[in-house]
C-alpha positions as CSV (number, residue, x, y, z in Angstrom):
1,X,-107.9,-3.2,162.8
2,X,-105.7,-0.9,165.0
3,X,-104.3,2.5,163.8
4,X,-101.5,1.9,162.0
5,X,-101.4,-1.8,163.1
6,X,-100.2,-0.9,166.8
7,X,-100.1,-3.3,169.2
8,X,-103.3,-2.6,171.7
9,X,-101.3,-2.1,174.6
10,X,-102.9,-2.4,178.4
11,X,-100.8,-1.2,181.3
12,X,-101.5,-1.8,184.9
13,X,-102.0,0.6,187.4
14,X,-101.8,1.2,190.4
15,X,-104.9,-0.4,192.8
16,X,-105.5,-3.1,190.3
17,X,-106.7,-0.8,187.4
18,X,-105.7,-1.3,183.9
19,X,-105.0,1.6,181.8
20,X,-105.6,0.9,177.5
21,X,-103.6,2.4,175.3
22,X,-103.3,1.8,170.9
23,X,-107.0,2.1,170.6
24,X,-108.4,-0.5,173.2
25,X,-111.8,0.0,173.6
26,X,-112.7,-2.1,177.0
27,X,-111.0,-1.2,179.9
28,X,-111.1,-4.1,182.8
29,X,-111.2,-3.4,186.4
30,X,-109.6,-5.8,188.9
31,X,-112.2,-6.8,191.1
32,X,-113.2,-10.3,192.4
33,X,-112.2,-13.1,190.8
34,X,-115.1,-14.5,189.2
35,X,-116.0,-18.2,188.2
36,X,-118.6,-20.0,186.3
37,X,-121.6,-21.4,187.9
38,X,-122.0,-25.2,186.0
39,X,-125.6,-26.6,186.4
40,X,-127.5,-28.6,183.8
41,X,-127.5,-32.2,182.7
42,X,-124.2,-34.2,183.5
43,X,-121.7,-35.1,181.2
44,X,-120.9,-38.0,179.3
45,X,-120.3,-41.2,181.5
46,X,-116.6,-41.4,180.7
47,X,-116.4,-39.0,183.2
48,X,-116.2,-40.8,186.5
49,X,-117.7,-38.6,189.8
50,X,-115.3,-40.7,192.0
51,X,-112.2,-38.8,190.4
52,X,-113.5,-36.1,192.1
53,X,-111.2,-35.5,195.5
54,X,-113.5,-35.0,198.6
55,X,-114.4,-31.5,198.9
56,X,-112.4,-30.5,195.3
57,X,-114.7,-28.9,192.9
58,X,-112.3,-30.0,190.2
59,X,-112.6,-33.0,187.9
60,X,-109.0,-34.1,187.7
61,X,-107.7,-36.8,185.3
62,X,-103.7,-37.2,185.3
63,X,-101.4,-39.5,182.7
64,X,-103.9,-39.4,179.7
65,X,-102.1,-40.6,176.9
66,X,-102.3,-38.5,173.8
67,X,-100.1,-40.2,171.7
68,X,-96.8,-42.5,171.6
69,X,-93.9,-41.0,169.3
70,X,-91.0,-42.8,167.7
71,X,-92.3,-46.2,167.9
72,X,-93.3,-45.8,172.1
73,X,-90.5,-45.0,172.9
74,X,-91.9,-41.3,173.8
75,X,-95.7,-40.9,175.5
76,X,-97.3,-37.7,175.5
77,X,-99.4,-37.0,178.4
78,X,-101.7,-34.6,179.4
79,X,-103.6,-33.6,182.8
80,X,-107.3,-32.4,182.4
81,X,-108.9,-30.4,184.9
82,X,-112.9,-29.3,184.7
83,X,-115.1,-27.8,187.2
84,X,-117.7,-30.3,188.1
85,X,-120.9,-29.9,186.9
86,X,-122.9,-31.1,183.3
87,X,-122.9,-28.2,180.9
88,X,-120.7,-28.1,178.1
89,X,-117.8,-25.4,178.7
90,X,-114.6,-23.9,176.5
91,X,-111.4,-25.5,176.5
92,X,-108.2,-24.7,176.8
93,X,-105.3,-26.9,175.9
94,X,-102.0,-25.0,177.7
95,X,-98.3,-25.6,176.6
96,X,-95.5,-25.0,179.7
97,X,-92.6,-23.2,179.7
98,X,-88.9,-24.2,179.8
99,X,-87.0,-23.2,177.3
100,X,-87.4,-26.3,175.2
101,X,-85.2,-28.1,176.9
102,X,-87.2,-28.3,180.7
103,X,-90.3,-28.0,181.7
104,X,-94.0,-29.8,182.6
105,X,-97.4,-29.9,182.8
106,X,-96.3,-30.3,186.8
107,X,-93.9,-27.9,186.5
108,X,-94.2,-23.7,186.7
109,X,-97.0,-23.3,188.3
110,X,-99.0,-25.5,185.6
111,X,-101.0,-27.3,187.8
112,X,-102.6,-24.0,189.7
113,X,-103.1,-22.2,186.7
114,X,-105.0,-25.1,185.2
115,X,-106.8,-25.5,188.6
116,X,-107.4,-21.5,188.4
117,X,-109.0,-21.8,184.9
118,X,-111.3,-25.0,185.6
119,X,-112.4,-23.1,188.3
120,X,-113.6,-20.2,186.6
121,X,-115.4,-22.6,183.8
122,X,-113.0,-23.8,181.3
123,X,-112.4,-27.3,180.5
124,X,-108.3,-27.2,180.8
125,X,-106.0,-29.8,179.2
126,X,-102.5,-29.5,180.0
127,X,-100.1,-31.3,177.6
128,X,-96.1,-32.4,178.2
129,X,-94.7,-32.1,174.6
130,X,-91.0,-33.4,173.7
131,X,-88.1,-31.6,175.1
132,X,-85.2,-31.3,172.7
133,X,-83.4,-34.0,175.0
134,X,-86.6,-36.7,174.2
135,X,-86.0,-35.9,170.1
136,X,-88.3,-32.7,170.4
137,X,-86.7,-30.9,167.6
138,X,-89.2,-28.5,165.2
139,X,-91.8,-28.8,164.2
140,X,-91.8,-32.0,166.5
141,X,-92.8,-30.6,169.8
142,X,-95.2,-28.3,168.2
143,X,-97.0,-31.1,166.1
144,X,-97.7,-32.9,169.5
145,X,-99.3,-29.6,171.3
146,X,-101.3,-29.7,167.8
147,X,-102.8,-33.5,168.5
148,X,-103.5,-32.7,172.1
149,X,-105.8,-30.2,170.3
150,X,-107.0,-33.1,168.6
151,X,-107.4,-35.5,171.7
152,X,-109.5,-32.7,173.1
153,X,-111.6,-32.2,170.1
154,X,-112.2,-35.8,169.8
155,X,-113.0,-36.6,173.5
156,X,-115.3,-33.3,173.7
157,X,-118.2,-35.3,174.6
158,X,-116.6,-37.3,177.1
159,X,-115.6,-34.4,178.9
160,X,-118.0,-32.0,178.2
161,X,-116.0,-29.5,175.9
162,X,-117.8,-27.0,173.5
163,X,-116.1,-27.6,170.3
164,X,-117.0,-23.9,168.9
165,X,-114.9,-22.8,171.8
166,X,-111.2,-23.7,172.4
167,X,-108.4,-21.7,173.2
168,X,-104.7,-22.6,173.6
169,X,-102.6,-20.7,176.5
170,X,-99.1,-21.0,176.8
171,X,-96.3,-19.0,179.0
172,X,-92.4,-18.8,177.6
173,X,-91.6,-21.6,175.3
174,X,-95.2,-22.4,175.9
175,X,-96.0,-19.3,174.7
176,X,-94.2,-20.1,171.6
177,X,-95.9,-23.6,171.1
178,X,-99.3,-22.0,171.4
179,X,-98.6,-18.9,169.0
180,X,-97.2,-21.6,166.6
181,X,-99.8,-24.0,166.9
182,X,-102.5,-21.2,166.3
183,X,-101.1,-19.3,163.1
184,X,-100.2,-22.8,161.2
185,X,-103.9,-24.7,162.2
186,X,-104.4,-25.0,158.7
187,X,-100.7,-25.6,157.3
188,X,-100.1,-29.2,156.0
189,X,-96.2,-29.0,156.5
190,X,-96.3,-28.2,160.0
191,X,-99.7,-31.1,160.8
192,X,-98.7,-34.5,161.4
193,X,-100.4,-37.8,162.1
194,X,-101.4,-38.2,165.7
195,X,-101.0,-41.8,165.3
196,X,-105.0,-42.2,165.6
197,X,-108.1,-42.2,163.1
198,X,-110.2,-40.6,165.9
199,X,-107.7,-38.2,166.7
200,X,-106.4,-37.8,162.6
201,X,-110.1,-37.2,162.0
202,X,-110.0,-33.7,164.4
203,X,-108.4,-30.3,163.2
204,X,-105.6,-28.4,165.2
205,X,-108.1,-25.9,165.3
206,X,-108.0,-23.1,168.0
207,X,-110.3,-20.1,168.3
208,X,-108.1,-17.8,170.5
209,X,-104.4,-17.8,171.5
210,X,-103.4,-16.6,174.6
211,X,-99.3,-16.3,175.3
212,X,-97.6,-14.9,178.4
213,X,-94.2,-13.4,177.6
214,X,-93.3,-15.8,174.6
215,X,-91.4,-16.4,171.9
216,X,-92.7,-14.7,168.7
217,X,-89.7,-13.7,166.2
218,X,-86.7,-15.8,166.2
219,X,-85.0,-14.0,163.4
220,X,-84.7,-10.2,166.1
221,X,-83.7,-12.3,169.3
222,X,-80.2,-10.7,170.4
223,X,-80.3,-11.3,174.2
224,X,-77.2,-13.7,175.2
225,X,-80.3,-16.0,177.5
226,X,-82.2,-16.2,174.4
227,X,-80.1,-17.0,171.9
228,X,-78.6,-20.0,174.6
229,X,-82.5,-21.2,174.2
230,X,-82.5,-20.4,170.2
231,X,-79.0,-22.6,170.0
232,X,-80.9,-25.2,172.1
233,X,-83.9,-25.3,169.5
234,X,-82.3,-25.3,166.3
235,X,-80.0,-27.6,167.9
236,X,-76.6,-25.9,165.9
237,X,-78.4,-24.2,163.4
238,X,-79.2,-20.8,164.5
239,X,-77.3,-19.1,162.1
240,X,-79.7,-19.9,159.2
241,X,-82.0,-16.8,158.9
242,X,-84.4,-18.1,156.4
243,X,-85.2,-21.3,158.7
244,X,-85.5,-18.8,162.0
245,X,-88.1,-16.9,159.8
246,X,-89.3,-20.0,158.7
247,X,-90.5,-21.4,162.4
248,X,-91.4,-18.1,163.9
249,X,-95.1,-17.0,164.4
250,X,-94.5,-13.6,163.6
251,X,-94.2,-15.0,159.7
252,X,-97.3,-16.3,159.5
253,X,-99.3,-13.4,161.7
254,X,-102.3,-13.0,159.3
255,X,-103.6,-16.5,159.7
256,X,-103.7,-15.4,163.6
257,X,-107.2,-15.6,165.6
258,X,-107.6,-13.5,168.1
259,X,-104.5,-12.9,170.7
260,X,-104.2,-11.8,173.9
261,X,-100.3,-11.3,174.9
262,X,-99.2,-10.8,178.4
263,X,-95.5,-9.5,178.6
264,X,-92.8,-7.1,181.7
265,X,-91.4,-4.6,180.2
266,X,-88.1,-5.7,182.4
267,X,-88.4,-9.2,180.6
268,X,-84.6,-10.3,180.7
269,X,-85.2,-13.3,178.8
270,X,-87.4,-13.2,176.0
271,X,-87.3,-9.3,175.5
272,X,-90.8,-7.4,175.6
273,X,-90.3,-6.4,171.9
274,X,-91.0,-10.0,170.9
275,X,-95.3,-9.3,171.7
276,X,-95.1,-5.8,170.9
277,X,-94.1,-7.0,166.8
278,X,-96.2,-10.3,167.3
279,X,-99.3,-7.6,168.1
280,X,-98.0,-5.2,165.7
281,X,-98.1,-7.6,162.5
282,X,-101.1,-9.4,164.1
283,X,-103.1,-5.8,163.6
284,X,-101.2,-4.5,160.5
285,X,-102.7,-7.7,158.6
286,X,-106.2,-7.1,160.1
287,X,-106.7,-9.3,162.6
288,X,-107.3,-9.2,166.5
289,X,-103.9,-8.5,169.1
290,X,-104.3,-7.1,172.5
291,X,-101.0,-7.0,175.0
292,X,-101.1,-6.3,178.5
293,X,-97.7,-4.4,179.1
294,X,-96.6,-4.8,183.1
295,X,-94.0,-2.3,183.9
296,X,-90.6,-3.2,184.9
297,X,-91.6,-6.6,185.6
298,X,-89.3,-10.0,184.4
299,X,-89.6,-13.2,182.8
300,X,-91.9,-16.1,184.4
301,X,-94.2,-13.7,186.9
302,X,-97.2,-15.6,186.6
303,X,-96.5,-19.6,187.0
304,X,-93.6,-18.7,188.8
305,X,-94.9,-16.6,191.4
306,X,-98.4,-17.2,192.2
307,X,-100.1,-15.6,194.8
308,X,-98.3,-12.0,193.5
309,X,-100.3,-9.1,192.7
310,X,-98.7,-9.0,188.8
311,X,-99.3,-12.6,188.8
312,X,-103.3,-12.6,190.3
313,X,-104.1,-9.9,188.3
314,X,-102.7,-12.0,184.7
315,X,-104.6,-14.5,185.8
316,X,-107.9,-12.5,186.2
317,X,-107.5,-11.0,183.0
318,X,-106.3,-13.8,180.9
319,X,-109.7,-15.2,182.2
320,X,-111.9,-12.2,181.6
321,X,-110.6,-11.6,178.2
322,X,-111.3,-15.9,177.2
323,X,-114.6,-15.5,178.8
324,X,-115.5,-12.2,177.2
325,X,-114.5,-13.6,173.5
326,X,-115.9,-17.0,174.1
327,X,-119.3,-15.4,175.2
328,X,-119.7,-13.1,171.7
329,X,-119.2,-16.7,169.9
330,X,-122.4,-18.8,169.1
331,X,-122.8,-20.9,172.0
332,X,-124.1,-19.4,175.6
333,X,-121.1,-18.8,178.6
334,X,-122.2,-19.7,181.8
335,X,-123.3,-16.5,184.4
336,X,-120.4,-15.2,186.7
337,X,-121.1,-15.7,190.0
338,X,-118.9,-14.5,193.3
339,X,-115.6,-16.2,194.4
């Protein structure tokens, strides 16, 4: 546990170096990207070479059908993306952004970032939840990224996915989904059916949570942007502060695995405040909450601006840090090998 339950805070420098601050005891150097080399026997048959694009090194599998909601009249869909190659690798299922209300798996930069993470040995599943507009009111939207945990647990073999090893990533509202999702896995009110034995059968069970500048406390938002998005999720009940405590991660921070939170200081949408509680409480009830501050930076500067310094060097690290955990669990991580 941190000193005094402090957020462990990690500040960019300048020349790619991160500086740690709140007791961090790894510090991470920006330096090549890195990726997994994937050898050994080949996966499960399900997994057809010829979706393979000619010269792609990434399995790519669009449309997969997760579930259908209120009576197929809703689909939700997911994208997978894994490096080719047998072994079996983490997952990562990843939430978008959008403010509840907009939003994709093809939308904000989605698509690269799950291409990015594939790349560097992660089995990525990418999941379009309901919008508020497609009935996507709580816990609604979250209960759905919860069963495409579920469709990735239950297709693991298919795909090659290490069960001991999934994460869930999410940016924004995304952010929010996968903070959710990971401090309720075990919480019978906010599980629903999938619509599936195979998929019922499979726990919403994540092993880290990864969020880039999300929502974490509904119950302290005060910015006029953010409370447009809190009126847009509660849909006309915002003023109810025992529900906004009720849906907001921060409440149930001790059932948190570890956490990596990426947030700019300059955030004017979802204010920086929001990770630096979400790490504080995370810490204060002894668990595992690291956040990478970035210094006068705003809202969406990862999906949303790929190819940017801030943005290459959230990706890098968002990696480093799932490979880094993932490697300390049971199962063996792939070496790193060059660009």
């Amino acid at each position: 546990m941190h000193p005094r339950g402090r957020a462990c805070i990690i500040v960019p420098e300048s020349g790619f170096g991160l500086r740690m601050h709140g007791g961090c005891l790894m510090r991470i150097l920006f330096a090549a990207l890195f990726v997994f080399a994937c050898a050994g026997a080949s996966i499960a048959q399900a997994v057809d070479p010829a979706l393979l694009a000619p010269g792609d090194d990434v399995l790519f599998v669009d449309e997969i059908v997760i579930t259908e909601r209120d009576g197929g009249a809703f689909k939700v869909t997911a994208d997978l993306y894994r490096p080719a190659g047998g072994e079996k690798l983490p997952g990562i299922v990843i939430a978008h952004g959008g403010g509840f209300v907009a939003g994709s798996k093809d939308a904000f930069g989605i698509p690269e970032v799950s291409r990015y993470f594939a790349r560097n040995g992660f089995v990525v599943l990418a999941v379009d939840y309901r919008l508020l507009q497609h009935g996507g009111l709580f816990p609604k939207n979250a209960q759905d990224v919860k069963c495409a945990i579920q469709w990735l647990r239950a297709n693991a073999d298919a795909y090659g996915v290490d069960t001991a090893r999934i994460a869930i990533q999410g940016n924004s509202a995304g952010g929010y989904m996968a903070s959710f999702a990971a401090v309720t896995q075990t919480s019978e009110e906010f599980n629903a059916s999938c619509g599936s034995p195979g998929l019922d059968a499979q726990p919403p069970a994540v092993d880290l949570v990864v969020a880039w500048y999300g929502v974490h406390d509904f119950t302290t938002m005060t910015h006029n942007l953010v409370k447009a998005m809190t009126i847009s999720y509660f849909q006309g009940i915002k003023d109810i502060p025992a529900f906004k405590k009720h849906i907001s991660p921060i409440t149930y921070a001790q059932n948190a695995p570890p956490m990596l939170l990426l947030h700019g200081t300059a955030d004017q949408l979802v204010p920086f405040d929001q990770s630096v509680r979400m790490c504080e409480a995370v810490n204060a009830a002894g668990g595992d909450c690291a956040l990478i501050e970035y210094p006068g930076v705003d809202h969406g500067f990862i999906g949303e601006r790929l190819g940017t310094d801030n943005a290459d060097n959230a990706l890098f690290v968002t990696a480093k840090w799932l490979r880094e955990r993932f490697a300390a669990m049971s199962a063996p991580v792939a070496p790193e090998a060059g660009k």
